[in-house]
C-alpha positions, 0 to 999 in steps of 0.5 A: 851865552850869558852867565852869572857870577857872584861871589859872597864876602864878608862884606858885601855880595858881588854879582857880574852879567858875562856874555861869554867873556865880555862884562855887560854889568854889575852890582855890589849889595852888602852881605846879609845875615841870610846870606841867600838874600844878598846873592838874590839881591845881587842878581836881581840888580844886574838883571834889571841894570838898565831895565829888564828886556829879553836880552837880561831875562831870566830864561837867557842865563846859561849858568850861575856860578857862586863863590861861597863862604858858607862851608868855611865859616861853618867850620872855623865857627864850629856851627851846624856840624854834624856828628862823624863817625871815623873808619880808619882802615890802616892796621897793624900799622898808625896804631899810635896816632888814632884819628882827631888826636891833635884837633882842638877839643871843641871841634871833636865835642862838636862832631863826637869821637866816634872812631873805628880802627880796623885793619887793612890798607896798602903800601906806598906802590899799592901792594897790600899792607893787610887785608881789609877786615870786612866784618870789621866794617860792617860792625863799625857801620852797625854802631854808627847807625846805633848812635845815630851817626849820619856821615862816616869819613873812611880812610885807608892807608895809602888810599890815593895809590888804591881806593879799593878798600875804602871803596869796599868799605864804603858798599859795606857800610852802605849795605848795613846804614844805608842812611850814612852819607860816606866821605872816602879820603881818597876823593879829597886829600893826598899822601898823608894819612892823617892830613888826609883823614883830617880832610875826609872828617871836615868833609863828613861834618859839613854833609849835612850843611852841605845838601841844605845850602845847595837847596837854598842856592837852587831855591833862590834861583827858582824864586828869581825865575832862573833855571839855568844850571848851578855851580859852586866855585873851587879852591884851585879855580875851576867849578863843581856841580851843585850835586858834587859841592853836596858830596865835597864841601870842604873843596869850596875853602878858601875859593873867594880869593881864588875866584879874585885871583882868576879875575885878576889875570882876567881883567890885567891881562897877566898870567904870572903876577902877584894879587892882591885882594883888598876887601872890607874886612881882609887883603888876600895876597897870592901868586899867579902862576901860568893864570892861576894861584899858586899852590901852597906846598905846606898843610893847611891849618883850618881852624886849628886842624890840618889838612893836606887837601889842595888849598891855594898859597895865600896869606890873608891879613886884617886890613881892608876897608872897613878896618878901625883905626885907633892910637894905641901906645901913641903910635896910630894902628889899623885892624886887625878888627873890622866892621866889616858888612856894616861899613856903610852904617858905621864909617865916618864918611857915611854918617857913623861915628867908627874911624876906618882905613876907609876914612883915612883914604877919603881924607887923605884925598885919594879916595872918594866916597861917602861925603868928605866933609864929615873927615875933614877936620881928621888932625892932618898927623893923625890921617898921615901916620894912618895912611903910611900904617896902611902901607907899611902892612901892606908892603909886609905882606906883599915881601912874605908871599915874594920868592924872590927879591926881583920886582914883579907887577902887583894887580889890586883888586877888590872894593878895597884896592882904593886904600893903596896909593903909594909904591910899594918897594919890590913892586915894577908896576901896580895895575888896577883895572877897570871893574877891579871891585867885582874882581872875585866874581868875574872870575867866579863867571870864567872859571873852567871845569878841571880834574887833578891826579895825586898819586906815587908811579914807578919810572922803573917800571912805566919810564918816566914820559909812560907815567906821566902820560898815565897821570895826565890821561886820568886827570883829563878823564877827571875833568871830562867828568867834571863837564869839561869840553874834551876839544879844549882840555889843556894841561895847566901843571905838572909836578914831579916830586921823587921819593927818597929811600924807596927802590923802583924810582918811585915819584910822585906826581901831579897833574891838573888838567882844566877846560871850557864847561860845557852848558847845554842844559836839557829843556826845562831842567830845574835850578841846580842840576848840571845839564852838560 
């Protein structure tokens, strides 16, 4: 069955043709302003790659999976927010630290500072902390539709170990504004109050957003004559439905790199090695492990808030392509400023008048494009520090992402991969393969269905083996949910993680299960609902 990937970066839009896991063709088209119009113009190319037949018309797509940047920009750039109301659902207990306390003040001016404490919430092992304040939730949602409020995040104490109180809470709320869309934290984040609080209002601000770019992706679809089922690409490099990345924006952060992650263990044929993701404007390095990234083990910072939601351990840095290339205090530097989508408008070697990393690839002689003339008279000395710049930023950040000073395989990928040329030290082999620039998008195209448990168990009380096989048997439910195929369900990662000073033998653990999407779509059901 054939299936569409396409992934949007910053400087172009990339879109692969799959018949299954085979690659039939592909298309690089610059990232547009209107960033629907690239991911048309991206599809459109691969279905007329070779001319347009029945075997690449639009009613033989099984599926479109899209990897956005929509969601992130959006909120690194504080635009088209919308306001928030807060239900926390936690007293006696937090009263010192009330929700948003630590945000940057344009991110709480932008989405408001409507905030209801109430008490309720639960212990560590899910025994009650206090009743849930009922009548209390009832009078925040009554303010909230007073005040025009639109999404409500709620969070409760301990949430992730019990949701039935921020379940309630959300009844309520839907009984007295019924126009609130509500984000529960316990669907988003983990262990954490205010991590995970953090998470929920992100969520609750994007909703707005969220139902209006979905429509947009299905709109687009429409218009090109596909009808197949729409997904959205993950941060942990499985897929969502079009109706759950409505409900769940803030999952789609950080899922570029993580889609060139997944292509890269694709493409190499490795399953533990680290990647490197070298587009016009950045280079994402990561960590695969057992095929996919590493998770990071730390909260993650997003435009100045922190979040304990599942984000992917990477470390981006300002070099790519289309990074300037200047002298500043007589040593040559490279980004971290970037033209980014205007690479090919704006570089020397396409008829533009900006140095790039680009330009000093293509006079250094081990890279080709544009027209190499227009860099030829580069002062040698000048093009020699540019490329050992390159390099040395390079080599850094590879030495960060590292857990060991054992040498280990490097996979470029991305239109920029063509930048690095030298070896790196601490690297056994660098491996850049074949379609290594649309990297992101076929790993958007072969990403998998998957579903994730979070939560504190008692050994003492269900032995170690009974808990972990409670987790792993509600992570697979969650996966079935999320249209996997229940016959090819695997367990990708177990953690355990023990909980000092609390009696019972209290851990917490994780568990991810992942597994083949299953497309079977129901005749004529339109572009953007999931027929599996």
């Amino acid at each position: 069955m054939l299936r569409i990937g396409v992934d949007v970066g910053g400087t172009n839009t990339d879109a692969v043709l799959m018949d299954g896991r085979r690659l039939i063709a592909f298309h690089k088209h610059p990232t547009t302003p209107n960033v629907s119009d690239g991911i048309v113009g991206a599809i459109r190319a691969i279905l007329e790659d070779g001319g347009a037949g029945a075997e690449r018309s639009p009613e033989s797509i099984a599926a479109v999976m899209i990897g956005t940047t929509h969601f992130t920009n959006a909120f690194v750039e504080r635009r088209n927010l919308s306001p928030v109301g807060v239900v926390r659902i936690a007293l006696p207990a937090a009263r010192g630290v009330p929700p948003m306390m630590d945000w940057p003040r344009d991110f709480v001016t932008a989405i408001g500072h409507n905030v209801h404490c109430v008490r309720g919430g639960y212990h560590y092992d899910g025994r009650i902390n206090s009743p849930l304040d009922e009548q209390a939730v009832a009078q925040a949602a009554r303010q909230m539709q007073a005040q025009g409020v639109k999404c409500a995040a709620v969070c409760g104490l301990f949430s992730p170990v019990n949701a039935a109180m921020e379940e309630r809470a959300a009844q309520i709320i839907a009984q007295e504004a019924p126009q609130i869309a509500v984000t529960l934290s316990s669907r988003i984040g983990r262990i954490g109050i205010i991590e995970r609080e953090n998470a929920a209002i992100m969520n609750a601000s994007l909703a707005g957003m969220a139902r209006e770019v979905v429509a947009a992706f299905a709109a687009a679809l429409r218009a090109l004559g596909i009808e197949a089922p729409l997904f959205i690409s993950q941060n942990d490099g499985t897929l969502m439905s079009a109706e759950r990345v409505a409900q769940y924006p803030v999952l789609t952060f950080a899922s570029g790199p993580t889609n060139s992650m997944r292509g890269a263990a694709y493409l190499s044929g490795l399953s533990d090695a680290l990647v490197a993701d070298i587009g016009g404007t950045t280079t994402d390095i990561g960590m695969l492990v057992g095929g996919f990234p590493r998770e990071s083990a730390i909260s993650a910072d997003i435009g100045g808030v922190r979040t304990n939601f599942r984000m992917p351990d990477l470390l981006s840095i300002g070099l790519g392509g289309g990074s300037l290339v200047r002298a500043d205090a007589g040593r040559v530097r490279v980004g971290p400023r970037s033209v980014g989508y205007r690479l090919a408008q704006q570089a020397r070697v396409f008829g533009g008048d900006t140095l790039t990393a680009s330009d000093i690839a293509v006079a250094a002689g081990y890279a080709r494009m544009g027209d190499a003339v227009r860099v030829a008279g580069l002062d040698p000395a000048r093009v020699e520090a540019g490329v050992a710049e390159i390099h040395r930023l390079f080599a850094e950040a590879l030495d960060r992402m590292k857990t060991s000073a054992a040498a280990i395989p490097l996979v470029l990928v991305g239109g920029g991969s063509v930048l690095i040329h030298r070896d790196i030290l601490g690297v056994s082999e660098v491996i850049v393969p074949q379609a290594a620039g649309v990297a992101n998008a076929i790993g958007a195209s072969i990403a998998q269905a998957g579903g994730e448990v979070d939560r504190v168990y008692s050994y003492q009380e269900l032995g170690r083996e009974g808990a972990i096989e409670a987790a792993t048997e509600e992570a697979r439910r969650a996966a079935l949910a999320a249209g996997a195929v229940s016959d090819t369900l695997r367990v990708v990662e177990v953690e355990e993680l023990p909980i000092a000073y609390v009696p019972g033998g209290a851990v917490r653990l994780r568990v991810k299960v992942t597994g083949d999407l299953a497309l079977a779509r129901p005749q004529g059901a339109p572009a953007g609902e999931v027929g599996a």
